[in-house]
C-alpha positions as CSV (number, residue, x, y, z in Angstrom):
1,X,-21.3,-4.3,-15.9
2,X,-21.0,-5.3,-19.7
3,X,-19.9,-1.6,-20.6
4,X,-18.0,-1.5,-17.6
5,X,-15.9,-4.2,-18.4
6,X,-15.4,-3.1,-22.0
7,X,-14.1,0.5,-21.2
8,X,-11.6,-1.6,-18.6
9,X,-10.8,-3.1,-21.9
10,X,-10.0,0.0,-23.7
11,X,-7.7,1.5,-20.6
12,X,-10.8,4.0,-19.8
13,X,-10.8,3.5,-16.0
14,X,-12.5,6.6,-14.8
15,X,-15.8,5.8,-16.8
16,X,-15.3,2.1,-16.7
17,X,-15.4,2.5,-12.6
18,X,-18.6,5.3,-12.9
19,X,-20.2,2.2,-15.1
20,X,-19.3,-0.6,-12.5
21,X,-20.9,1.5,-9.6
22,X,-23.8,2.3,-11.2
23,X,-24.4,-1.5,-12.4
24,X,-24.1,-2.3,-8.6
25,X,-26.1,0.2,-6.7
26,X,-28.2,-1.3,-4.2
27,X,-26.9,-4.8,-5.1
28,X,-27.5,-7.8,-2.6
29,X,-24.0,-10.0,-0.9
30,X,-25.1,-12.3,-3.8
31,X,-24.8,-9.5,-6.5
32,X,-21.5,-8.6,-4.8
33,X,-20.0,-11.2,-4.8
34,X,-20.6,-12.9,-8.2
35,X,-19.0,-9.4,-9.3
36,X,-16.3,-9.8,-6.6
37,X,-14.9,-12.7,-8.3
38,X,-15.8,-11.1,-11.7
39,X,-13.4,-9.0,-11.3
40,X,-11.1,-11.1,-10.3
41,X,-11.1,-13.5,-13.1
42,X,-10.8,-10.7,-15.7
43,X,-8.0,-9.0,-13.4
44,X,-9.5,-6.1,-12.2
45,X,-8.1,-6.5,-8.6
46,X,-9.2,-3.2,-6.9
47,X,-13.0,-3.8,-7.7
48,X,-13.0,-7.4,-6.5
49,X,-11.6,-6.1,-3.2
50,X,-14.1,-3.3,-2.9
51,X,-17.0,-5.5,-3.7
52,X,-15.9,-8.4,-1.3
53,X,-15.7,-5.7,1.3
54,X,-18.7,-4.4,0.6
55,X,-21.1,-7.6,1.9
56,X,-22.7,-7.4,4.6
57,X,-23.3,-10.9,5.3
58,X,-20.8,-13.0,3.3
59,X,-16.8,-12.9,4.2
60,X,-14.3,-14.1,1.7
61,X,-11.1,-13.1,2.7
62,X,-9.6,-14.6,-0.3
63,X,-11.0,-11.5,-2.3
64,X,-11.1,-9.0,0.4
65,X,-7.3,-9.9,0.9
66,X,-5.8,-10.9,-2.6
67,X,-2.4,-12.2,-3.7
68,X,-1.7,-11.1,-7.0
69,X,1.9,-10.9,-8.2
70,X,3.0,-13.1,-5.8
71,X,6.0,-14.9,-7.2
72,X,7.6,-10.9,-8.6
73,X,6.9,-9.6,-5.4
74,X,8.1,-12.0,-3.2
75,X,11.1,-11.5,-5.3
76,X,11.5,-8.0,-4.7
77,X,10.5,-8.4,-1.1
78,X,13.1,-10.7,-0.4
79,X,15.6,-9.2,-2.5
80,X,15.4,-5.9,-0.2
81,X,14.5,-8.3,3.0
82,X,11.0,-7.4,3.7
83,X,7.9,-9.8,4.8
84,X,5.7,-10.2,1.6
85,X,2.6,-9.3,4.5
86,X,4.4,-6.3,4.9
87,X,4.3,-5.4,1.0
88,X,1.0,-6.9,-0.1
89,X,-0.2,-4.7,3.2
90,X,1.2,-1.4,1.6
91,X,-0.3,-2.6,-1.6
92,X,-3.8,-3.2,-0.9
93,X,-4.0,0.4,1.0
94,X,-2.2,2.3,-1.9
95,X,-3.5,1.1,-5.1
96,X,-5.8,-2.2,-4.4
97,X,-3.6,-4.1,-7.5
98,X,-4.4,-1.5,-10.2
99,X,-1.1,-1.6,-12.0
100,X,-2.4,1.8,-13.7
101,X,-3.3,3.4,-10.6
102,X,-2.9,7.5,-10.6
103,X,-3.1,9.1,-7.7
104,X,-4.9,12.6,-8.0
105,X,-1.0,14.3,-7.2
106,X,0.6,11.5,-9.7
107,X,1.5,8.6,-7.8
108,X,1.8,5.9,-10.1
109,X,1.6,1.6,-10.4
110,X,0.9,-0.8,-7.4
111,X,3.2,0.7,-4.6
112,X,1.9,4.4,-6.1
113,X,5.3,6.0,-6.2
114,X,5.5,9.5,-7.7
115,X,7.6,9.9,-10.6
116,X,10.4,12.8,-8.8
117,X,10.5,9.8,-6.7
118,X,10.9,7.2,-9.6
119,X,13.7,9.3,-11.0
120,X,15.5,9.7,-7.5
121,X,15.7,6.1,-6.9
122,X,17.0,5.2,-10.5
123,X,19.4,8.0,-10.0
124,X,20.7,6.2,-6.6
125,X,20.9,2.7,-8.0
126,X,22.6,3.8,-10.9
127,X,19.4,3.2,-13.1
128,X,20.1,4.9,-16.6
129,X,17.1,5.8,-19.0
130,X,14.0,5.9,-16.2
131,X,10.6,6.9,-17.4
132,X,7.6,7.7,-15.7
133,X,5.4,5.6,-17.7
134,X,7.9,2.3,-16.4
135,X,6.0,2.8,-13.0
136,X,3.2,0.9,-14.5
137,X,4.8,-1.7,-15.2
138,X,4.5,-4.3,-12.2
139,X,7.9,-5.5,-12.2
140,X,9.2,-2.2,-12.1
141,X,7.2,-0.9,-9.5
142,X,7.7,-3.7,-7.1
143,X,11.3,-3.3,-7.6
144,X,11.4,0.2,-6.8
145,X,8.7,0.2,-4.3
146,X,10.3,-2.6,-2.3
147,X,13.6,-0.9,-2.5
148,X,12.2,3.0,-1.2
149,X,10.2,0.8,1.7
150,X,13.3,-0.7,2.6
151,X,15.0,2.6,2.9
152,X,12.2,4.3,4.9
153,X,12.5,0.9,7.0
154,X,16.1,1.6,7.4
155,X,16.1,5.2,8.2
156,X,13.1,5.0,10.7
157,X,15.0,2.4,12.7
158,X,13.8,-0.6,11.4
159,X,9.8,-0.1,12.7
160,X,7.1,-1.5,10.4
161,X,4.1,1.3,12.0
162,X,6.9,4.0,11.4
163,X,8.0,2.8,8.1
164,X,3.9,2.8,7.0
165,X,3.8,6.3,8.0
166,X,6.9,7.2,6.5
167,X,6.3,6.6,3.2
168,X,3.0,8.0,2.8
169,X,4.2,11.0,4.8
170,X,8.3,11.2,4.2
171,X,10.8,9.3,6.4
172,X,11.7,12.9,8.1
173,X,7.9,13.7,9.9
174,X,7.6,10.6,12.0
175,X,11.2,10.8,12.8
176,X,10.1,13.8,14.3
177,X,6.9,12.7,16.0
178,X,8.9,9.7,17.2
179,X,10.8,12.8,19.5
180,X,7.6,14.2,20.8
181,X,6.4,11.2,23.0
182,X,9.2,11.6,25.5
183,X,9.2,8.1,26.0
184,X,8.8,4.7,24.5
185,X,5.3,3.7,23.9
186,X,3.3,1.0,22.9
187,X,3.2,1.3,18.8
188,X,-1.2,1.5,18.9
189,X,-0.6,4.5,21.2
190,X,1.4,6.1,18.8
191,X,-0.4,5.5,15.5
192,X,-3.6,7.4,17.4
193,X,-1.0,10.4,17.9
194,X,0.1,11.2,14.3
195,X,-1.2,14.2,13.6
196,X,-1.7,14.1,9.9
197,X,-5.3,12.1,10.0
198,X,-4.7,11.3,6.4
199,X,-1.3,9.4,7.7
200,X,-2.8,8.2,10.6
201,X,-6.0,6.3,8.9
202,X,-3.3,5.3,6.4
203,X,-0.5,3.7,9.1
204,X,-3.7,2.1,10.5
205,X,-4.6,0.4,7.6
206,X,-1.4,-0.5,6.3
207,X,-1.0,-2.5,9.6
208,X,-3.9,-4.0,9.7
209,X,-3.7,-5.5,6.2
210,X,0.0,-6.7,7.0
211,X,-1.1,-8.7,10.1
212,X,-4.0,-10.2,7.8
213,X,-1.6,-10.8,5.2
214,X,0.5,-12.3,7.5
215,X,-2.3,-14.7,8.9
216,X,-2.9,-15.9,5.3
217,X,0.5,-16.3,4.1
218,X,2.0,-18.3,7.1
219,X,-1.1,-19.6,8.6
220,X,-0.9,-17.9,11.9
221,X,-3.1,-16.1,14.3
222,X,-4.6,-12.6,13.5
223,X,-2.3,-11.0,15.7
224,X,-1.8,-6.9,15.0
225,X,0.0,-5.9,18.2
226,X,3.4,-7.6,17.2
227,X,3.7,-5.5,14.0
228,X,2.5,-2.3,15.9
229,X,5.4,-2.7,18.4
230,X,7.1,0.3,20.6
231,X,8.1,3.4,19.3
232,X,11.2,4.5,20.5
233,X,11.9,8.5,21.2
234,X,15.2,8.6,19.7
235,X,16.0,6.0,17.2
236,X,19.3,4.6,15.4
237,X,18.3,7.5,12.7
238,X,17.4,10.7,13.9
239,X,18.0,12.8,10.9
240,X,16.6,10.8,7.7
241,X,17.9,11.7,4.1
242,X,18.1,14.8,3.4
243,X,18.0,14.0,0.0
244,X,15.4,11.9,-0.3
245,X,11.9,13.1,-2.2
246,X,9.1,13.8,1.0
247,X,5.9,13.6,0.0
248,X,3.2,16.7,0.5
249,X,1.4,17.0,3.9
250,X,-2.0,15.4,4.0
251,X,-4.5,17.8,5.1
């Protein structure tokens, strides 16, 4: 863990994470979660939530469900009028905090946005001078992040469990599943009937850490159904930006 935490120190994340893992095998709910909030003093956000989730016995949900960056995203969430649960939900699925986060196609920064897609949004807000390496800057990727969920919000008709899929799959596919049902259905229906099982698990989640985000943040039951919602076969946008950077199939 002591070598682990200095190669986080030097930005060497791949062997810092192989060190971590390795200090933990086999570790007890006590092990994991005096490294759960390790991690989470030094910063290290993704680790503290995998460790927290890992226990078997113990439940923190303050580290399984953290609330970093709170006062810039809430800034950028409101600025683009989303729900911070909403956000921190994405969050947590796509990047677990890591403001260096890469995916292995080149997503970058907390809302893991790839860099054709960095470059398209600058180019629509009039952005001069974007460079990839910004994306791993917090501020910057909230900002841009919040404003492409927005859109996918926007051009998926304004449903959270659409707007989930959407951005980890392109606005245009589940404007086109959304035509396949034939009929409105209950949103928990539809999330089992996207096709793409890397989209589905990842709608799925998304919601489910929005509705616990949403329990923590306002106080209020853990309720999940009233962010799944219906889905619609036709909605307000039927044919989403053409434009607009889609993201490779999942497999």
């Amino acid at each position: 863990i002591a070598r682990a935490l200095a190669l986080y120190r030097l930005g060497l994340r791949g062997d810092a994470e192989r060190e971590w893992l390795a200090g933990l095998r086999g570790a007890s709910d006590a092990e994991l979660l005096a490294a759960a909030r390790l991690a989470c003093s030094r910063e290290i956000y993704d680790r503290c939530i995998n460790e927290a989730s890992r226990m078997r016995q113990h439940d923190d949900w303050s580290l399984r469900y953290l609330l970093p960056y709170r006062e810039p995203l809430e800034a950028a969430a409101g600025a683009h009028g989303l729900d911070p649960a909403c956000v921190y939900g994405l969050i947590r699925q796509e990047s677990r905090f890591a403001p260096a986060a890469r995916s292995a196609v080149g997503a970058r920064g907390l809302m893991q946005i790839m860099p054709a897609t960095g470059r398209w949004i600058a180019r629509r807000r009039g952005i001069g001078g974007f460079r990839p390496a910004t994306l791993e800057e917090p501020a910057t990727n909230l900002e841009f992040g919040t404003w492409y969920m927005r859109h996918v919000l926007d051009e998926l008709g304004g449903s959270i469990l659409l707007a989930s899929a959407g951005y980890n799959a392109g606005p245009r596919r589940p404007a086109r599943w959304r035509q396949l049902v034939g009929r409105q259905v209950d949103g928990a229906l539809f999330a089992e009937l996207i096709p793409f099982s890397e989209t589905r698990r990842y709608a799925q989640n998304v919601m489910a850490n929005t509705a616990a985000y949403a329990a923590m943040l306002r106080g209020e039951p853990l309720l999940l159904r009233p962010w799944l919602g219906t889905v619609d076969p036709v909605g307000p946008s039927t044919e989403p930006d053409a434009d607009a950077p889609q993201p490779a199939p999942g497999p």
